[in-house]
N, C-alpha and C positions, 0 to 999 in steps of 0.2 A: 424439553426434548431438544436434541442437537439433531438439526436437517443435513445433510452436504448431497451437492450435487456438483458435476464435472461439467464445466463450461469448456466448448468449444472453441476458442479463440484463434484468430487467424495468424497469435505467436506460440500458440500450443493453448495445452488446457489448462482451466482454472477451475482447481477445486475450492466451491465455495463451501462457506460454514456460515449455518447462522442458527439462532435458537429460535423462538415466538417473540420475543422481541428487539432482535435486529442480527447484523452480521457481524460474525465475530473473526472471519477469516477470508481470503479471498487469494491463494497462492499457486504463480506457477508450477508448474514440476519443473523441481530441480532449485527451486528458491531457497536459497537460506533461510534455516529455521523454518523448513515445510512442515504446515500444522500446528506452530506454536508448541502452544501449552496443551494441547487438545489430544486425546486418542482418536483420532480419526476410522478406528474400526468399529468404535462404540455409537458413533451416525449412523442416523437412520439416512439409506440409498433413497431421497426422493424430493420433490422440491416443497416448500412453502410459501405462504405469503410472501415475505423475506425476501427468500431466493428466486420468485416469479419477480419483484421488482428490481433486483440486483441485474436478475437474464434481460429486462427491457433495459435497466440503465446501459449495462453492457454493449447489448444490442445497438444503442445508438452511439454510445460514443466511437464503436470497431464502425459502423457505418456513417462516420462522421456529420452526425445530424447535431443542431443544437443541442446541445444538455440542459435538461431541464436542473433543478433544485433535485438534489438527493430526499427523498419521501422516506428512506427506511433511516432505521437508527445504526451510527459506525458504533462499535463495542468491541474495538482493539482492544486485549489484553496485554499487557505491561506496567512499568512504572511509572511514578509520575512524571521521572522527566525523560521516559520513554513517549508519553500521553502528550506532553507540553509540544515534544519535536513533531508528532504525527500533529497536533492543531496545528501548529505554526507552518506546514504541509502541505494541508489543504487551500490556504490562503495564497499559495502561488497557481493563477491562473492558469486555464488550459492553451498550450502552444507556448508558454515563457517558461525559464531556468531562471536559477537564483545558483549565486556560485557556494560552496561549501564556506566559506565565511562569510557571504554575509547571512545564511542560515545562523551560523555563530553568531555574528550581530545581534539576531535579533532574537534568539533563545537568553544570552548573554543577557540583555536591559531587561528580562524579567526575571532572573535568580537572585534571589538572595545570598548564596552562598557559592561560593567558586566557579560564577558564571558556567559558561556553555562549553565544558572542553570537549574540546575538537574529536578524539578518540569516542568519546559517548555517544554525541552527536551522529558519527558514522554508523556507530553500534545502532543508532534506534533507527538511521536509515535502512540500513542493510536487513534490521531483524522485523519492519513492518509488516505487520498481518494482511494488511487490506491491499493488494496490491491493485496499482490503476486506480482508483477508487481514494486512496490515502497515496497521493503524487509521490514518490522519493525519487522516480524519473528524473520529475524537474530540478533534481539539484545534482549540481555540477561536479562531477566528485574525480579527481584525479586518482590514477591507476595505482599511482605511491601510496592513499592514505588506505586502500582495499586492500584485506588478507584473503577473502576468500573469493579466489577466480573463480568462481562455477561458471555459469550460463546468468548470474544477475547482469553483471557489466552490459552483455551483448542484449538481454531482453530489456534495460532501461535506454538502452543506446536505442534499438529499435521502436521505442515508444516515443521519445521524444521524436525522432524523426516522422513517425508515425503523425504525430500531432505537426510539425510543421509541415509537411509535402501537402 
């Protein structure tokens, strides 16, 4: 069964997804690629296990309390080397950037085959399901290598700030 519920946030809301065993979505409105793969009318309106520990992780990190260890399962949908850029994501800590190359860097040292191009790389930032949660805030992304101006630029801009003040 797919749960979603609408999170509150103090940069707007976020509709989460998740099933019985973990999140599969977590996007602003107005996010690229809002909802993924997912038909988000076919969610059931209500929260679960899941999405009760998503609203506490939430909860603390908007009221800048330590974060604990993430307790649910992430279950971004995408490719693999959609999958490789969201891990390599999470390993930049909260309050630091990493610039768009050296995200390249280090996507790059573990391909076997035509390293980390830069164009792909943007693609799996820009199209991440997990928002907050799967960082793509934290990297550096100049206005040149972005097509689509929505509301992303301004809400990753706000979150890092968010995190350093």
């Amino acid at each position: 069964m797919l749960y979603k519920y609408t999170y509150p946030s103090r940069l707007g809301k976020i509709t989460l997804l998740a099933n019985d065993h973990g999140l599969l979505g977590a996007w602003f409105e107005g996010q690229t690629n809002f909802g993924g793969l997912f038909d988000l009318e076919r969610a059931t309106d209500q929260q679960s296990m899941i999405i009760d520990k998503v609203v506490k992780w939430l909860d603390e990190y908007f009221a800048k309390q330590p974060l604990e260890t993430i307790d649910f399962q992430l279950m971004p949908q995408g490719t693999a080397f959609q999958q490789d850029v969201w891990l390599e994501l999470q390993k930049i800590p909260y309050g630091q950037t990493i610039s768009l190359e050296e995200l390249e860097k280090r996507i790059s040292a573990r391909q076997t085959k035509g390293g980390g191009a830069v164009n792909a790389i943007i693609g799996s930032v820009e199209n991440n399901p997990i928002a907050i949660i799967i960082p793509s805030h934290r990297v550096l992304v100049s206005t040149d290598h972005i097509e689509n101006q929505d509301d992303n630029l301004d809400k990753m801009r706000k979150l890092r700030n968010f995190e350093i003040d």
